[in-house]
N, C-alpha and C positions, 0 to 999 in steps of 0.2 A: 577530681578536677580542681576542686579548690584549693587544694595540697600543690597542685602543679604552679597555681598564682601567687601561694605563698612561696615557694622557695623560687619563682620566676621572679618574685619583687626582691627578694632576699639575693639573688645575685644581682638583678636591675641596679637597685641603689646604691650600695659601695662602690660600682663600680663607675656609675653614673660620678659621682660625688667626685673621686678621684680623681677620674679623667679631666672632668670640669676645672675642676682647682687646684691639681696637682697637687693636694695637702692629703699625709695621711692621718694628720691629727683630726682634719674636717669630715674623711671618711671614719677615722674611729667617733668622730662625737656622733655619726649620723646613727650610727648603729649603736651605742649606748642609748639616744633616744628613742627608739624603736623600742630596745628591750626592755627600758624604763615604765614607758606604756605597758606590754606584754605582763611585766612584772606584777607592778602596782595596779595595774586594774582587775586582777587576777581574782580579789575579793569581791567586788561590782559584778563579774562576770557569773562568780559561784551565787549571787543573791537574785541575776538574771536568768540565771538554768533555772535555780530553784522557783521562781516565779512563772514564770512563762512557759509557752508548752513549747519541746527541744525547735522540734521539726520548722516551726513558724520563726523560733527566732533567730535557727540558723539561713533560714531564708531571704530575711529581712536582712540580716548583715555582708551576706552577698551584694545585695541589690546597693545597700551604702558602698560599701566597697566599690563598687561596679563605678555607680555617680561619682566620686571623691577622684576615681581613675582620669574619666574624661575631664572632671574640672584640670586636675594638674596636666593632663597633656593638653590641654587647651590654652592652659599660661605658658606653658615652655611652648606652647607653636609662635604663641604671640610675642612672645620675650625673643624668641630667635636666637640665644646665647648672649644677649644684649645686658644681661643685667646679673653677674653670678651671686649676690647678697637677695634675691627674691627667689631666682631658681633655686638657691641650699633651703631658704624655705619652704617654698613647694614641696622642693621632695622630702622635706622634713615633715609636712602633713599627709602626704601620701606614709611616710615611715610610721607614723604615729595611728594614722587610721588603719596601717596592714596589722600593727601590735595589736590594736583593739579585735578585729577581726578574728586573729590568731587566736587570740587566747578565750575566745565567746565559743569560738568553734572546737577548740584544743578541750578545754572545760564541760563543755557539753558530750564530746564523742567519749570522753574518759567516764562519766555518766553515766552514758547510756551502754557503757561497757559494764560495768560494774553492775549494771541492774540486769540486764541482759543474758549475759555471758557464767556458767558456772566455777567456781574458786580454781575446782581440777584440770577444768579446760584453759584458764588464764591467762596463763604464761603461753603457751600455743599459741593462741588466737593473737595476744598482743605480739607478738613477734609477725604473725602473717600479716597484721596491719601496718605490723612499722617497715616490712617489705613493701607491700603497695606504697606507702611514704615515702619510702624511698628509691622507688621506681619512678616517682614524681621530682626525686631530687634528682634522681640520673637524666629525665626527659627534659628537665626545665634547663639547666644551662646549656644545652646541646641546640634546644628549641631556640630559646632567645637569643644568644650567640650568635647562631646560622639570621636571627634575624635582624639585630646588627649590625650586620655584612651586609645588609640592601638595603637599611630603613634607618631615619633617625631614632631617636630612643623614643619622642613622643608618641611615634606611631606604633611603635611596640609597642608602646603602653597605654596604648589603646587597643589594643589586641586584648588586653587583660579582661574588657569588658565581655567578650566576647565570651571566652572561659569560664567567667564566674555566671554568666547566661546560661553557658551548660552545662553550668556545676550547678545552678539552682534545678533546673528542669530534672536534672537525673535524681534529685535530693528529695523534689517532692513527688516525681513519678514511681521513685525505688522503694520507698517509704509509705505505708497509710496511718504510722504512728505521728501522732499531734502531740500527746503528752505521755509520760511517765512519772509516775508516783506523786499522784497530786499531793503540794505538800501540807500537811494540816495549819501551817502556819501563815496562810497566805493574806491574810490578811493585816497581821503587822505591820507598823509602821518602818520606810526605810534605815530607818535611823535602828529601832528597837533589831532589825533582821540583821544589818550589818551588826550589830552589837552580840548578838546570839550565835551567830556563825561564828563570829573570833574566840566569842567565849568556848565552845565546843572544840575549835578548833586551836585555843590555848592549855584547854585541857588534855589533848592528846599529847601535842607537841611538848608539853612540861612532864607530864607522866608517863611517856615511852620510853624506856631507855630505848630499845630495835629504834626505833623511829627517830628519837634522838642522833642516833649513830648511822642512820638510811640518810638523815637530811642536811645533817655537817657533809658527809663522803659527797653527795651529789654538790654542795655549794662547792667541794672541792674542786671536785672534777670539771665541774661547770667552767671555773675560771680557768682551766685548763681549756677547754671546748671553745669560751668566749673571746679567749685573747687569738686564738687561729683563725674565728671569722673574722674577727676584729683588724686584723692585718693582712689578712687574705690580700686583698686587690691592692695595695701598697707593697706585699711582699714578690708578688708574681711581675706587677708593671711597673716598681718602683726598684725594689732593691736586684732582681734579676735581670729588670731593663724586657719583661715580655709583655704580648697584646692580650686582647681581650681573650680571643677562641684559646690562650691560656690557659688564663684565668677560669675559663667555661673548664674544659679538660680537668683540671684540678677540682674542680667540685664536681664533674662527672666520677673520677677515679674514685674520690672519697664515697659517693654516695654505690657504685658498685661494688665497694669493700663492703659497704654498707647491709647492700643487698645477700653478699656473700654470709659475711656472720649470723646473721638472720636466719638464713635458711639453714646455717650450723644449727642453732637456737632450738628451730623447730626439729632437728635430728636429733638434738640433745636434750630437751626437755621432761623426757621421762628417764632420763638416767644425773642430771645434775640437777642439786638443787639452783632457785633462785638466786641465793646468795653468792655460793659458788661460781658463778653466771660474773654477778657482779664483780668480783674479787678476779677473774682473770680480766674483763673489763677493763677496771682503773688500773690494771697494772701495764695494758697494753695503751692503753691513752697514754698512759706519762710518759713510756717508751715514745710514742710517737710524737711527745711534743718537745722530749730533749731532741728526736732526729732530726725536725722541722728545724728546730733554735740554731741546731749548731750543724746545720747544712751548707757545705760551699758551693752548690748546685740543685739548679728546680730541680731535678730530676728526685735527687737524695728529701729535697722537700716537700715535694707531692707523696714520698714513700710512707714519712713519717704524719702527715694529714693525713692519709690511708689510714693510718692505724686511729688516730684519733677521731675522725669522722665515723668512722667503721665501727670501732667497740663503742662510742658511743650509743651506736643504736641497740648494743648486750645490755648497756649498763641502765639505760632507760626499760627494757624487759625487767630487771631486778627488780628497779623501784616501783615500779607500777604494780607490780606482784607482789610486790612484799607490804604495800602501801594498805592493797585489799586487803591481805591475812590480818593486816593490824587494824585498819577503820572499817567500823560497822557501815555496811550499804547506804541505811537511810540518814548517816551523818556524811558519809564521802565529799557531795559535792558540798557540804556548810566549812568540811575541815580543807578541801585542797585548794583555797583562795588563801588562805595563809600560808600556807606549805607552798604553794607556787609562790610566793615573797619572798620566803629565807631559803631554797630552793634555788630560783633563777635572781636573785638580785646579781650575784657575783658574774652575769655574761653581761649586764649593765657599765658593772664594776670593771670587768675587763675593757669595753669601751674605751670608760674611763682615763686606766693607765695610760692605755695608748694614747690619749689624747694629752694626758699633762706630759706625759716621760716621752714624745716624740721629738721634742727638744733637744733632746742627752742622750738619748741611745736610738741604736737601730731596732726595726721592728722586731727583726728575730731574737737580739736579745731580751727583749721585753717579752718574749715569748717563753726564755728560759729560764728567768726570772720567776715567770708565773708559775712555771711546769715545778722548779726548784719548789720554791714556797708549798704548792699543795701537799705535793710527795712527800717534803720533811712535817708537814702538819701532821698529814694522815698518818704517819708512822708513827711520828712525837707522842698523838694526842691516843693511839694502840688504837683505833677504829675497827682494822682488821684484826685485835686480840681472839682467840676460838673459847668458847663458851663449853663449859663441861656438857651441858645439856643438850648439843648439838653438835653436831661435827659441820660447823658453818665459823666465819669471823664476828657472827652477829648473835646475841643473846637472841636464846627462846622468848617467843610470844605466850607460852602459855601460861 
């Protein structure tokens, strides 16, 4: 349920933003601040698992969430559309509180996966979750969409509270787990724990090659992934001239390619490795983000989103798999508050672009732009080179 209010806000707000201001540079800066949050608190978040017991404090971040929902639909009831430099604020504290959200909850369930779950079974099980995830992405814009069509956005968004009510209720009713792996360090000071986490977490990241070469590909791809939601709702109701139920359909499509690969994943798992996973992956994401760029038609543009939204959810199976074989369990969550930094900076990044280059070029080129850039890094920089010791593009762990 809480997966259905993240990507229910995750289409809410670009679209919201857009609509409002007609600007896609204002809809790209909303969503660089979101992921800028997501990003960078990413280490806060890894010193907040590690402290607190999971279950309690994913509870608690519903419940903020939940409040922070009605404060903002209660200024936009009262603003009326009266004031659009307080309303991109609003929803720009709603973006910043769904980051925080996201990545406490994102953080904690990768956790509680890795303590939980055995190395054999991994890859499996992550693939069955990033289905349910993404049957949360297929529900969400079809849900709010349809609700849209009869309700101002306030009151949708106030629906959200409802959600995250019985996202909490099923979180502490499905669960009798409070804590995991009490950590022996808990009493540290903030400062000493944030400094011990990076340092662990510098130590892998400078001494992996694999991991070195897992977390370049992923910033790669990322900016590939980042610049398509980043223009999403400017490319469908801006540069095509379409509506919202769109814009919904288009991140439906994506998120049942989504679903589709996945359940590949889980048929292919004992026959391909991880890496192998990964490497058909980026090679289909780039494919679909030159289709998107250089599309003269939604149609031919939703095809190439397909592939990009879609193998995205293969190429997050890799990393997450390949993440475990290389970090030791009881350093996981000290090392992925880093790794979530140099990792997802670049979907910030993508924000970004679009927000300075919307001046000089159209979205989709700025979209080919990105797609260009990664695909000649990753080739340039031999990422995918095969390693004698493997028949994979990625150096043995052993």
């Amino acid at each position: 349920m809480t997966a259905l209010a993240d990507y229910g806000l995750m289409f809410l707000i670009p679209l919201f933003v857009f609509q409002t201001t007609q600007s896609a540079q204002l809809a790209g800066l909303a969503f660089t601040i979101e992921y800028l949050v997501k990003v960078f608190f990413s280490p806060v978040a890894s010193l907040l698992i590690d402290r607190y017991p999971l279950i309690k404090l994913m509870s608690l971040v519903n419940i903020i969430r939940a409040l922070v929902s009605i404060l903002v639909a209660t200024g936009l009831f009262l603003l009326d559309g009266q004031n659009n430099q307080i309303i991109f604020a609003l929803v720009v504290l709603l973006s910043v509180f769904n980051g925080l959200g996201f990545a406490i909850n994102f953080m904690a369930q990768e956790t509680l996966l890795t303590q939980l779950i055995e190395a054999k079974y991994f890859a499996k099980v992550q693939a069955q979750v990033q289905s349910l995830e993404q049957t949360a992405l297929v529900t969400a814009p079809i849900l709010f969409a349809a609700a849209l069509s009869v309700a101002e956005f306030h009151w949708v968004l106030t629906s959200l509270v409802l959600i995250f009510i019985i996202a909490n209720i099923s979180l502490l009713k499905g669960t009798k787990q409070t804590l995991v792996d009490e950590p022996s360090d808990r009493l540290l000071s903030l400062k000493h724990r944030l400094a011990a986490n990076f340092s662990i977490g510098k130590s892998y990241l400078f001494h992996s090659k694999p991991l070195q070469r897992i977390v370049l590909s992923t910033f790669l791809l990322n900016l590939i992934y980042g610049t398509l939601l980043a223009i999403g709702a400017p490319a469908v109701i801006g540069y095509f001239e379409k509506d919202a139920a769109s814009f919904a359909s288009l991140q439906t499509a994506g998120a049942l390619a989504s679903i589709l690969v996945l359940v590949m994943i889980v048929k292919l798992s004992d026959r391909a490795t991880p890496t192998q996973l990964g490497i058909i992956a980026f090679i289909c994401v780039s494919l679909g983000g030159f289709i998107s760029g250089f599309a003269n038609s939604f149609e031919l543009f939703v095809i190439g989103a397909m592939l990009v939204l879609g193998f995205d959810g293969m190429f997050n199976v890799y990393i997450r798999t390949r993440r475990m074989e290389i970090i030791a369990r009881k350093d996981y969550s000290k090392v992925m508050g880093l790794l979530m930094i140099v990792n997802n900076v670049s979907k910030p990044l993508s924000g970004f672009i679009v927000f300075s280059l919307g001046h000089w070029f159209s979205v989709l080129e700025i979209l080919i732009f990105a797609t260009a850039f990664a695909s000649i890094l990753t080739f340039a920089l031999k990422l995918f080179q095969t390693s004698k010791d493997e028949n994979t593009f990625l150096e043995s762990t052993e």
